[in-house]
N, C-alpha and C positions, 0 to 999 in steps of 0.2 A: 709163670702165670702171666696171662696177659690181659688187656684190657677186651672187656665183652663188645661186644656190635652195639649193645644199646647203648655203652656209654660213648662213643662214636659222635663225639659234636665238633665239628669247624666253621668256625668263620670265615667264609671266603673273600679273600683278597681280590681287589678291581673287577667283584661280583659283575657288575652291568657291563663294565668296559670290556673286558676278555669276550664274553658273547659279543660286544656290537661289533666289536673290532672283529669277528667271523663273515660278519655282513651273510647273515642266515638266511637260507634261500627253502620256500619250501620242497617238498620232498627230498631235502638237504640229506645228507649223510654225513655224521660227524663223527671226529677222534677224540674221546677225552682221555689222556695219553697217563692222564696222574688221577684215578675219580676222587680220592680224599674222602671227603664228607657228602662230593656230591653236589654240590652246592652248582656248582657250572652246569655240570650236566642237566639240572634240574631246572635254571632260568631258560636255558637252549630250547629246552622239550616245549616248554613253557607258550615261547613263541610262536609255536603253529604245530599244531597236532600230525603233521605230517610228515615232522622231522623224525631221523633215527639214528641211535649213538651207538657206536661200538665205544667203552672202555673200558682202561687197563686200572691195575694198582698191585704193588708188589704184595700191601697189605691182607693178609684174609678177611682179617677184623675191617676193614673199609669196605671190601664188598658186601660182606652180612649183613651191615649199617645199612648200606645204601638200597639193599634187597628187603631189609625189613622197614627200611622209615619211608619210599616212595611208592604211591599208587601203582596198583597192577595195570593201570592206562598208562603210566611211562613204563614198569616194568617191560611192557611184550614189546618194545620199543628199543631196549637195550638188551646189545651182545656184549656180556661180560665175558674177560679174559684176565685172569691171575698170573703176574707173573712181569717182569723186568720190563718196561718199555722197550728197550734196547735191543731183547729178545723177539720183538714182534714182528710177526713176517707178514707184510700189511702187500696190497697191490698198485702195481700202475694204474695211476687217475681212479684210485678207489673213494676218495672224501673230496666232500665241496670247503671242508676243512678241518684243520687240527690245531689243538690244544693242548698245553700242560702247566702246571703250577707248578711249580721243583720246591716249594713249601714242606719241611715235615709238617705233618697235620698237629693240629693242638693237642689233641687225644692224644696222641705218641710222647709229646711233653710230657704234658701234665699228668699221666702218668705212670710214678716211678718205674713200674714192673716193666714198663720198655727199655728202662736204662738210656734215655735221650738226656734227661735233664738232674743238669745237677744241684737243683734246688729242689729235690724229687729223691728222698733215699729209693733205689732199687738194683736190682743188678745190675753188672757191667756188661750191658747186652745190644742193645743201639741197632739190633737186625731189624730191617724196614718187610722181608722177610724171614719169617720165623725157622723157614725148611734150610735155611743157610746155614753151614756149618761155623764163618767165621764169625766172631764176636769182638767186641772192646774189651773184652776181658782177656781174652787172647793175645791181643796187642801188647796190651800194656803186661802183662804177666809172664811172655813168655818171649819178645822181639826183641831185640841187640838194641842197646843205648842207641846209636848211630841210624840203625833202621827208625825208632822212634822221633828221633830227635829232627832227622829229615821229612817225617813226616805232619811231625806237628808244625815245621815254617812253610814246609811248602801245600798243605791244605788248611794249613790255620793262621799262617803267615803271621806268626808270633813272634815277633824278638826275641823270646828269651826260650825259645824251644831247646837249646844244650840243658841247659836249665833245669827245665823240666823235665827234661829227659833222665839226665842224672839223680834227679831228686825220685821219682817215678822207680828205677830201678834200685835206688834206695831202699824206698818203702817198700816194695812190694814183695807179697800177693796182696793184690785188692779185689774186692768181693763187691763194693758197692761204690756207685756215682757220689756217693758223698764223700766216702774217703778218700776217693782219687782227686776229689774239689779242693779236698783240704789241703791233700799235701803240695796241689798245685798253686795253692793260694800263698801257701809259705815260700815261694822262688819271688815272690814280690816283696816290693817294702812293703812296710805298715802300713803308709799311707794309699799306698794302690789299693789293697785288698778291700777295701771299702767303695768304691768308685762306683758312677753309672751303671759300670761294663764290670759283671763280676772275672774275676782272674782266668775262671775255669773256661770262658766263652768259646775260645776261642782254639784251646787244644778239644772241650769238647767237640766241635765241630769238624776239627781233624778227623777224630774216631770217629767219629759218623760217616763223613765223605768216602771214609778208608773200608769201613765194614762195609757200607754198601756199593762200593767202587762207581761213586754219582757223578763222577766227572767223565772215567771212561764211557759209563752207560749213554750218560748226556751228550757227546761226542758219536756215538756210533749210531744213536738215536737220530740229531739234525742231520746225518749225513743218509741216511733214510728216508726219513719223515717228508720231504718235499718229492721224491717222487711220488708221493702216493695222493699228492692232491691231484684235483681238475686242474685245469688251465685255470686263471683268474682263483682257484683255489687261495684260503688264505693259513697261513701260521702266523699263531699268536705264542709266548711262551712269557713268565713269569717267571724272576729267578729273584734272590734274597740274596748275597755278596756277588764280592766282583768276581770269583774266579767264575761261578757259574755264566753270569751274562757277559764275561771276556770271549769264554764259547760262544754264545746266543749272537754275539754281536759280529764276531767273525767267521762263522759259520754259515750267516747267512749272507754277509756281504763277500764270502767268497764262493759262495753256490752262482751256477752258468744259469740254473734256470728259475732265482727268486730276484724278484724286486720290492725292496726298502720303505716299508710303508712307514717307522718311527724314524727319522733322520737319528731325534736321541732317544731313550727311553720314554715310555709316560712314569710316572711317580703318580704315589697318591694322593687324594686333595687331605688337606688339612685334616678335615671333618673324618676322614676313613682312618684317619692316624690317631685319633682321640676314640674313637667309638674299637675300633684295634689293633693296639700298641705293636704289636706283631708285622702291622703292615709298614711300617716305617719304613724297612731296608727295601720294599719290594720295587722293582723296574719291569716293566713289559713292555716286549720288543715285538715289531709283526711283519712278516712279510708275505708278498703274492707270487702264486707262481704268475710266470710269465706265459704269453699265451703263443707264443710258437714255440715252443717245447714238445 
């Protein structure tokens, strides 16, 4: 079971700033490389009735959202496309720019039946799409101590991934996000397992990276994505830990034909941190293409 299109609600992260940081030009042609909620795409259109978006999302359940909650005056405006950024065969100097949020959407958390979050009983599921065959349940139920345990340090970069690992192949079969929370909660002292940062954070996020392979995606994605701007074209990108923006940051400072427009990331102001908790870990990095390219 999954969550409906209507219940489809996000917050977006550095809402204003990801559009200005486009520097939208009318009869502009954009990429929104992740649509989520929508939320981008919809200030973009916003700006000058002659702009026009092509975008992506792995999710079904986000374009239905997006198809049923905006006017059919941005509808005939947007070319939607389902399906893996990574996968997308875009053209030379096709957008005057691109976008993406690497955000799971809130929807997807909050809830359970995605299996993202483990304050959320639901399957062990974490497919960002549904037509994918691999799962977190799969992982964890059915991969070698050592396959697991490698991948909870090096996409969850957890100390205590043997750990878990061990304990993980212990318990299992597990069927649901919250039992798998438990018995990861148990590799900590007592006094962790209550903390800021719940225990499960952070092998959760493992399984996730791993089901949706978001780091190779993201990687095959920027090495793409800037031929397809104009000259003076811009990328903008959002990422939430550091392995994603370690990408974001050297990928673009080793592209021949982008130039550096965040020296460091922007961060959110205070106020975007209080109104959502969510955007805290968020950085956005931007660069231009270069114009003898």
């Amino acid at each position: 079971m999954t969550s409906s299109s209507a219940d489809f609600f996000h917050i977006s992260v550095f809402a204003q700033e990801l559009v200005d940081s486009l520097n939208p030009k009318p009869h502009g042609h954009y990429l929104d490389a992740t649509l989520g909620g929508g939320g981008h795409t919809e200030i973009l259109l916003s700006r000058d009735d002659s702009i026009t978006m092509t975008v992506i999302d792995r999710d079904e359940n986000a374009i239905a959202s997006v198809r049923d909650r905006l006017p059919s005056s941005y509808l005939e405006k947007i070319t939607f496309w389902h399906g893996n950024f990574a996968d997308f065969q875009g053209k030379e100097n096709q957008f005057d720019g691109v976008m993406a949020d690497l955000g799971v959407s809130s929807p997807q958390f909050d809830h359970g039946s995605r299996g993202f979050s483990f304050r959320h009983e639901g399957e062990l599921d974490m497919r960002m799409d549904q037509n994918q065959s691999l799962t977190a349940q799969k992982i964890v139920n059915h991969w070698q101590e050592k396959e697991i345990a490698d991948l909870i340090y090096q996409y969850g970069e957890e100390r205590l991934s043997r750990r878990i690992a061990r304990k993980i192949l212990e318990k299992r079969p597990f069927t649901t996000t919250t039992e798998l929370a438990s018995a990861i909660a148990l590799c900590y002292p007592p006094k962790a397992r209550y903390g800021r940062i719940h225990p499960a954070t952070r092998t959760f996020q493992a399984l996730r990276i791993a089901v949706n392979q978001e780091l190779d995606s993201l990687t095959s994605f920027l090495g793409k994505a800037p031929l397809w701007l104009k000259p003076e074209g811009r990328i903008a990108i959002i990422s939430f830990h550091s392995l994603e923006d370690r990408i974001v940051k050297y990928q673009f400072r080793d592209s021949d034909i982008l130039k550096i427009i965040t020296k460091k990331p922007l961060t959110p102001t205070e106020e975007e941190q209080k109104v959502n908790g969510r955007s805290r870990s968020a950085k956005l990095r931007i660069a231009e293409k270069k114009i003898d390219t």
